[in-house]
TITORDO-674385 format. One record per residue: residue number from 1; residue in three letters; x, y, z of N, C-alpha, C in turn. Coordinates in Angstrom, 2 decimals. Layout:
BEGIN
   i  aa    n_c1    n_c2    n_c3   ca_c1   ca_c2   ca_c3    c_c1    c_c2    c_c3
 NUM ALA       X       Y       Z       X       Y       Z       X       Y       Z
...
//
This chain:
BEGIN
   i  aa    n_c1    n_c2    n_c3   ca_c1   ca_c2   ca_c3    c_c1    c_c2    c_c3
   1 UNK    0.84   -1.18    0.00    0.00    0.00    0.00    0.88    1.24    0.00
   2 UNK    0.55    2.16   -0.93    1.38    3.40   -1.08    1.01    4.24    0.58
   3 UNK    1.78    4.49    1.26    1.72    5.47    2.13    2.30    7.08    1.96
   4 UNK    0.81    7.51    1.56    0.89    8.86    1.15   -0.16    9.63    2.16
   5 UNK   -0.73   10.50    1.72   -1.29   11.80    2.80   -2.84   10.91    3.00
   6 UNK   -2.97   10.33    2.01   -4.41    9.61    2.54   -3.94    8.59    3.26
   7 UNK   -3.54    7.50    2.90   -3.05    6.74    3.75   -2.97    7.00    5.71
   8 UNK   -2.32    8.03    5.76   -2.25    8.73    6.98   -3.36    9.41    7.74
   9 UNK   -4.25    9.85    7.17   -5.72   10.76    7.34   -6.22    9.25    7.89
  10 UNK   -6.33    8.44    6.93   -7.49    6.80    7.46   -6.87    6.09    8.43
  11 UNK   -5.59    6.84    9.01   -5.43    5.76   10.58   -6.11    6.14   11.74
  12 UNK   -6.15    5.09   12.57   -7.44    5.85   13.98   -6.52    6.50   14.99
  13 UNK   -5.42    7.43   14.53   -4.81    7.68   15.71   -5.53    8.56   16.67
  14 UNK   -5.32    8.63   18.00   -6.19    8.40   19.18   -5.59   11.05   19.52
  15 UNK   -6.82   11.01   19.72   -6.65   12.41   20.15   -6.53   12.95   21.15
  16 UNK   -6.10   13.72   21.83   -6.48   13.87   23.10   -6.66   15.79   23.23
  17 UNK   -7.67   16.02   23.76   -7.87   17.64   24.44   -8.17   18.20   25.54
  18 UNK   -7.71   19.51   25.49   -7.91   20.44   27.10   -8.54   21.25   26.55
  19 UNK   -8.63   21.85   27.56   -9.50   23.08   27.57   -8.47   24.02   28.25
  20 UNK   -8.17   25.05   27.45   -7.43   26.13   28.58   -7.81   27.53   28.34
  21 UNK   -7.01   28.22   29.07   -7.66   29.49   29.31   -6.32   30.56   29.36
  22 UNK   -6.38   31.60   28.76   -5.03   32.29   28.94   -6.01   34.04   28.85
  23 UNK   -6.10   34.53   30.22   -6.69   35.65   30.53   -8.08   35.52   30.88
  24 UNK   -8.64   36.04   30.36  -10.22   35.62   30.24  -10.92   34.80   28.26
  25 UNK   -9.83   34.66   27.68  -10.36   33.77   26.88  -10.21   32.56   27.37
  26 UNK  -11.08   31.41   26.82  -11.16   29.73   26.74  -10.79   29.34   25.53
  27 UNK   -9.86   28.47   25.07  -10.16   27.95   23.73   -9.51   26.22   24.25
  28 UNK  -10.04   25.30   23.29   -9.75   24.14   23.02   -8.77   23.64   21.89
  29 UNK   -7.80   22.78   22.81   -6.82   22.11   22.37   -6.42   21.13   22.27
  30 UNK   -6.29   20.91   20.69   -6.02   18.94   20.58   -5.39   18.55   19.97
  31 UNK   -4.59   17.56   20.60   -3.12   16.91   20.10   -3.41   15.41   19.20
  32 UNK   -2.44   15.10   18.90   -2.62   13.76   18.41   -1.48   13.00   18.89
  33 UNK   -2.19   12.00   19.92   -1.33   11.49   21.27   -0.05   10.56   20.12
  34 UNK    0.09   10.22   19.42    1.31    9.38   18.54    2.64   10.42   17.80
  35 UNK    2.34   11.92   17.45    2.77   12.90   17.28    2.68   14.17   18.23
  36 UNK    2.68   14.34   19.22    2.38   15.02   20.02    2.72   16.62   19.69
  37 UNK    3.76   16.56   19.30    4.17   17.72   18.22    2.96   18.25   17.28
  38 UNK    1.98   17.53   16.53    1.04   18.13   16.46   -0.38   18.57   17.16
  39 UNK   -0.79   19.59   16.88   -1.54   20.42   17.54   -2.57   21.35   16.79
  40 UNK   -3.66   21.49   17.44   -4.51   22.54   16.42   -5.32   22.93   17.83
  41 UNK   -5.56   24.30   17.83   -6.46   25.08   18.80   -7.37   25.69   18.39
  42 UNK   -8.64   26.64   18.92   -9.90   27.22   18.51  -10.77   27.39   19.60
  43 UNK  -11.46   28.48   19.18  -12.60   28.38   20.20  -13.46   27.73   20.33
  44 UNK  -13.68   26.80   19.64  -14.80   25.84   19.68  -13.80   24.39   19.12
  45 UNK  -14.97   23.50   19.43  -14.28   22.00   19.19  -14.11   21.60   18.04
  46 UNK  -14.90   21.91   17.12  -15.15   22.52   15.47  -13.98   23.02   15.06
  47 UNK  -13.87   24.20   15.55  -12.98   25.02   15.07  -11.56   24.33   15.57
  48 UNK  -11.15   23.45   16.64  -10.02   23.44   16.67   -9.79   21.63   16.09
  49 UNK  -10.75   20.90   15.81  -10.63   19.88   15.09   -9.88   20.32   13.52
  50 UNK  -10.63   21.36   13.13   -9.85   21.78   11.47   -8.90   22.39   11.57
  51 UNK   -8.08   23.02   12.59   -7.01   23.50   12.80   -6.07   22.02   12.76
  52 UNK   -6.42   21.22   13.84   -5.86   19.78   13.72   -5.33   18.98   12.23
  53 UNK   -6.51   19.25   11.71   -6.85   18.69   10.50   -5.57   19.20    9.87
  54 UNK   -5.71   20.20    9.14   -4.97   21.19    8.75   -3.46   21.08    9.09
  55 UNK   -3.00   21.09   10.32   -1.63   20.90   11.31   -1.24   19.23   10.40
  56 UNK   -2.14   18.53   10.44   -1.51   16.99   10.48   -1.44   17.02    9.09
  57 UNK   -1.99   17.75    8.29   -1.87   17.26    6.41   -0.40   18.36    6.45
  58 UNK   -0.44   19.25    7.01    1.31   19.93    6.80    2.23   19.34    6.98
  59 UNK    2.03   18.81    8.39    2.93   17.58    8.77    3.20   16.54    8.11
  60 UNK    2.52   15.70    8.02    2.68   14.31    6.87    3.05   15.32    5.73
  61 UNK    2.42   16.06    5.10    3.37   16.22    3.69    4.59   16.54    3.87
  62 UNK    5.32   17.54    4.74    6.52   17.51    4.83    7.40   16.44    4.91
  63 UNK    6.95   15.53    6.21    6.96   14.21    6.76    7.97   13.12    5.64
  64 UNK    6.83   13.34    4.40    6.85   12.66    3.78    7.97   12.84    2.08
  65 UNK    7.88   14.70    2.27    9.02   14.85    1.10   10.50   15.01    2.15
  66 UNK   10.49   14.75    3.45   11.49   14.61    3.76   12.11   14.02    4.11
  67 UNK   11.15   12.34    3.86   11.83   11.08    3.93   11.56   10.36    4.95
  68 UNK   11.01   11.08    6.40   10.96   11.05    7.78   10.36    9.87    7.94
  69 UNK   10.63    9.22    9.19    9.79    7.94    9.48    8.36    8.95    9.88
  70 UNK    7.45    8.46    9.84    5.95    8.83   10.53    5.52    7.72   11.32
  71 UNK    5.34    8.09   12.59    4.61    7.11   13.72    3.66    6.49   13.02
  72 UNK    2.76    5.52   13.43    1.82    4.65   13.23    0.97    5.06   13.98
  73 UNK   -0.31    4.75   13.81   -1.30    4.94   15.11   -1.47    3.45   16.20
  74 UNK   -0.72    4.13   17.23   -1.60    2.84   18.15   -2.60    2.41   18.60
  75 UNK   -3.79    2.53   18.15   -5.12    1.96   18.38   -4.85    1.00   17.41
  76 UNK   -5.91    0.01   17.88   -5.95   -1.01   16.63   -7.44   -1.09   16.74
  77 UNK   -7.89   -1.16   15.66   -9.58   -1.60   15.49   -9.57   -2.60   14.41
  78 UNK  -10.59   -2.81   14.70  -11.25   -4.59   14.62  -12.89   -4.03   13.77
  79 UNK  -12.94   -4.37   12.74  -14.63   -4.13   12.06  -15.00   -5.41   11.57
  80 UNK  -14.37   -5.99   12.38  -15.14   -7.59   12.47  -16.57   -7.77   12.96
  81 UNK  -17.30   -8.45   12.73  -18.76   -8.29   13.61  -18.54   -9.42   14.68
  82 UNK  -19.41   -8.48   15.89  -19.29   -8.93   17.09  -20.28   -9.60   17.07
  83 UNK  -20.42  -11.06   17.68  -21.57  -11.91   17.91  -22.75  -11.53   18.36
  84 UNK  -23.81  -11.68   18.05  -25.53  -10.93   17.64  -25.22  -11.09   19.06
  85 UNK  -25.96   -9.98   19.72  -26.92   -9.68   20.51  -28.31   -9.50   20.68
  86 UNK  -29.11  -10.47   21.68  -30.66  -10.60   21.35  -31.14   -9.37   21.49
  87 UNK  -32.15   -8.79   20.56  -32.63   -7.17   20.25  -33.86   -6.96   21.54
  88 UNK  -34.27   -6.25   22.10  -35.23   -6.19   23.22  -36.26   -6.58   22.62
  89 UNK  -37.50   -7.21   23.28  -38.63   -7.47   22.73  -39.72   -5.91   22.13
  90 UNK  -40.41   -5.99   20.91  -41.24   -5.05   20.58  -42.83   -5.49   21.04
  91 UNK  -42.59   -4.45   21.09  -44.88   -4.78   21.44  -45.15   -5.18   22.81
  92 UNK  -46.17   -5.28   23.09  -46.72   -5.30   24.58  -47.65   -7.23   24.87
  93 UNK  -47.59   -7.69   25.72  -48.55   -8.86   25.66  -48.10  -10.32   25.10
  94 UNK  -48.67  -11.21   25.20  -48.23  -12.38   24.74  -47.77  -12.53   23.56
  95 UNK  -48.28  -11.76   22.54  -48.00  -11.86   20.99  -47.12  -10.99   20.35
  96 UNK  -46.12  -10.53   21.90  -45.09   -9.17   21.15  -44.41   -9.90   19.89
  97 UNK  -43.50   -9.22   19.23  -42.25   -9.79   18.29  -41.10   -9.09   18.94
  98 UNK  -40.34  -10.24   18.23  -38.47   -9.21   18.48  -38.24   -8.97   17.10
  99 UNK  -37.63   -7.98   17.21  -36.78   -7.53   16.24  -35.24   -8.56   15.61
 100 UNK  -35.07   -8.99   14.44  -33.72   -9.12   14.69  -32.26   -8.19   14.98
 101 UNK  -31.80   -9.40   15.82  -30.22   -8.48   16.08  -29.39   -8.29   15.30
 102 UNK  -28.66   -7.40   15.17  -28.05   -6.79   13.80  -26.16   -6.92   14.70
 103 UNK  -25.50   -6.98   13.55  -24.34   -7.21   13.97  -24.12   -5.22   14.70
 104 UNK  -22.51   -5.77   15.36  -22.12   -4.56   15.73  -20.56   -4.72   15.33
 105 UNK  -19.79   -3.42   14.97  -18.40   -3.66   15.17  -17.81   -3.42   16.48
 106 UNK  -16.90   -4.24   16.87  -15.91   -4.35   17.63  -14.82   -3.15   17.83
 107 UNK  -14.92   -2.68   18.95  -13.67   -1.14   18.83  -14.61   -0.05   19.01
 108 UNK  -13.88    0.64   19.06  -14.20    1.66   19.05  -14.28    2.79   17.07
 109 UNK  -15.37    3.10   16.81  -15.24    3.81   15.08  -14.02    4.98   14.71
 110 UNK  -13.37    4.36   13.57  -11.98    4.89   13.19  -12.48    5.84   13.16
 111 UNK  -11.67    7.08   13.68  -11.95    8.50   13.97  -11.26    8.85   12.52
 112 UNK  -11.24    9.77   11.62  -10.66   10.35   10.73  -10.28   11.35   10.61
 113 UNK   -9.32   12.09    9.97   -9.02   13.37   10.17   -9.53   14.08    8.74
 114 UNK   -9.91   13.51    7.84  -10.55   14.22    7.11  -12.08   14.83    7.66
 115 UNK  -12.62   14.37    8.73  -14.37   14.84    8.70  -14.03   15.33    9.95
 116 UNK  -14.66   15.77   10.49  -15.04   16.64   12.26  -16.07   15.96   12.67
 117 UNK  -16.12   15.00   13.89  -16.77   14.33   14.92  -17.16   15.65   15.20
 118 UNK  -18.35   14.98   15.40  -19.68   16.10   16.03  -19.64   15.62   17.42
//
C-alpha cells in the first residue's frame, strides 16, 4: 500500500484535548497522542478539530518529502462483527415480536481526520 497523505488521514490515531484558558479567553486544544508535536487550537471543538486537520496534512506532507519515518497509530480496530446480541422485545402482551439483532463492530469507530466528529 502506497503510504501517502491519505493513507495517513485513514489511521485511527487516538486524540487527546484540554481546555485552557489564557486571561479571560477559553479555547480548546487537541493533540494527536502518537505525534504530540502536532496540535490545532480554537474556540470551539469545530474550530479546533480543522485546525488539527490542517496541522496533520502539513505535517505528513513535509513528513513525507522529507523522507521522515511517521509514527503509526496505536489503536488497533477490529470491524469484524461482534456476535448478535438478542434485540429487546417489541410490542406489549403475549404476541409481542423481536426484532432481529443486527451485527455490531468491535472497537471503538476509526476517527478520521478528514471529517469533524460532532
Amino acid at each position: 500500500m502506497n503510504r501517502d497523505l491519505e493513507y495517513y488521514r485513514l489511521q485511527p490515531y487516538a486524540r487527546t484535548f484540554e481546555i485552557r484558558t489564557e486571561g479571560s479567553e477559553r479555547y480548546v486544544l487537541y493533540r494527536i497522542k502518537e505525534i504530540p508535536t502536532i496540535a490545532g487550537d480554537g474556540a470551539t471543538k469545530d474550530e479546533a478539530l480543522r485546525n488539527l486537520r490542517d496541522a496533520f496534512d502539513d505535517y505528513i506532507a513535509w513528513a513525507l518529502d522529507e523522507g521522515l519515518e511517521i509514527p503509526n497509530a496505536g489503536r488497533l480496530v477490529s470491524l469484524e462483527p461482534a456476535p448478535a446480541v438478542p434485540a429487546p422485545k417489541v410490542g406489549v402482551g403475549a404476541g409481542s415480536m423481536t426484532t432481529p439483532a443486527t451485527p455490531r463492530t468491535v472497537g471503538p469507530a476509526t476517527r478520521r481526520l478528514t471529517g469533524i466528529a460532532a
